[in-house]
C-alpha positions as CSV (number, residue, x, y, z in Angstrom):
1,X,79.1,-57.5,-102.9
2,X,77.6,-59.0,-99.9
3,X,74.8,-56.9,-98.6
4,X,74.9,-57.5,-94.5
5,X,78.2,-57.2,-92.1
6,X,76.9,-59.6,-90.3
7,X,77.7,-61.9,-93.3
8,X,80.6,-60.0,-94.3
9,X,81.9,-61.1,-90.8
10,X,81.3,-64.5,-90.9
11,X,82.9,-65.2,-94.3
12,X,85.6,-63.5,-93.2
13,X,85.9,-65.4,-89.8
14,X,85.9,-68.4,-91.7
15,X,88.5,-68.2,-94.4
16,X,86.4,-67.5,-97.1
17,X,87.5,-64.1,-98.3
18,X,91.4,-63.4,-99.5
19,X,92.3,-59.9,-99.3
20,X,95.3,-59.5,-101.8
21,X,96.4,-63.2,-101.6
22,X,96.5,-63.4,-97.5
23,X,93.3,-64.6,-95.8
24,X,91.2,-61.3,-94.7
25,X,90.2,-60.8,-91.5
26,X,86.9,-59.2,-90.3
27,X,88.7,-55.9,-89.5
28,X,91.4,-55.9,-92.5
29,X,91.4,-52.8,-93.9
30,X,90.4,-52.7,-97.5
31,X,92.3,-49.7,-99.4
32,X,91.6,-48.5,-103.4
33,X,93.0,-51.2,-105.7
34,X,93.2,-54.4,-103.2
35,X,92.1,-57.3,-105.0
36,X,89.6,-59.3,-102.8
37,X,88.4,-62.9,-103.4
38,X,84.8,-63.7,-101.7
39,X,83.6,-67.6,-101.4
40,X,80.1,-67.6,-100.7
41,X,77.1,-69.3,-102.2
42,X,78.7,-71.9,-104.5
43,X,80.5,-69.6,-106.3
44,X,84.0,-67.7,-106.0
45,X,84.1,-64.3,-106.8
46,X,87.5,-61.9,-107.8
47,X,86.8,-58.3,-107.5
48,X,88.9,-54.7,-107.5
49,X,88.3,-52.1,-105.0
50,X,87.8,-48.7,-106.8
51,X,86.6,-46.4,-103.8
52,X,86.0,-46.8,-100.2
53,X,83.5,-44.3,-99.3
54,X,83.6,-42.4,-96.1
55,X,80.0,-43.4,-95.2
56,X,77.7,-46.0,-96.3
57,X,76.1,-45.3,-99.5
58,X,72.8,-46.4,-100.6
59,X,72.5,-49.8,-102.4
60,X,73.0,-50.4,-105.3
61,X,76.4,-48.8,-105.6
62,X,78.3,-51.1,-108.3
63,X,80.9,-47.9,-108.5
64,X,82.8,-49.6,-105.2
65,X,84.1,-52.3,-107.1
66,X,85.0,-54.1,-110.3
67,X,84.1,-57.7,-111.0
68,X,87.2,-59.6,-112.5
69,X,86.3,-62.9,-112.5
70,X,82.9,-65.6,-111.2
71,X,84.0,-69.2,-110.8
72,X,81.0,-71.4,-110.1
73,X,81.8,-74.2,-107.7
74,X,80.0,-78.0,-107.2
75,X,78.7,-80.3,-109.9
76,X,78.3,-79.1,-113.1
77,X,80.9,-76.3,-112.7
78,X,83.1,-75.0,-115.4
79,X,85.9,-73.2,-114.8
């Protein structure tokens, strides 16, 4: 979902990711089934954890997680 730790970090720093409900910090530990919710970039997104790999895997690897819901944020926004 978001493509650099360095990012990852930051959101999490800040209070914009919610690991099941709770806000997550950079080291929570994410296991198979958490729900996560990620604010970044105008947009909020709800996703299910479906794996944690071992070791990085190559982008592109969509098999990590499952998308439950987008919620676009600002003017204009429907919900």
């Amino acid at each position: 979902m978001i493509k650099r730790r360095t990012i990852a970090h930051d959101a999490a720093e800040t209070g914009r990711v919610t690991l099941n409900g709770k806000l997550a910090k950079p080291a929570s530990e994410v296991r198979v089934g958490d729900e996560l919710v990620v604010d970044i970039g105008g947009r909020q997104t709800a996703l299910r954890v479906l794996l944690v790999p071992e070791r990085p895997l190559p982008r592109g690897s969509d098999e990590l997680y499952e998308v439950l819901w987008v919620r676009q944020k600002g003017p204009g926004a429907t919900e």
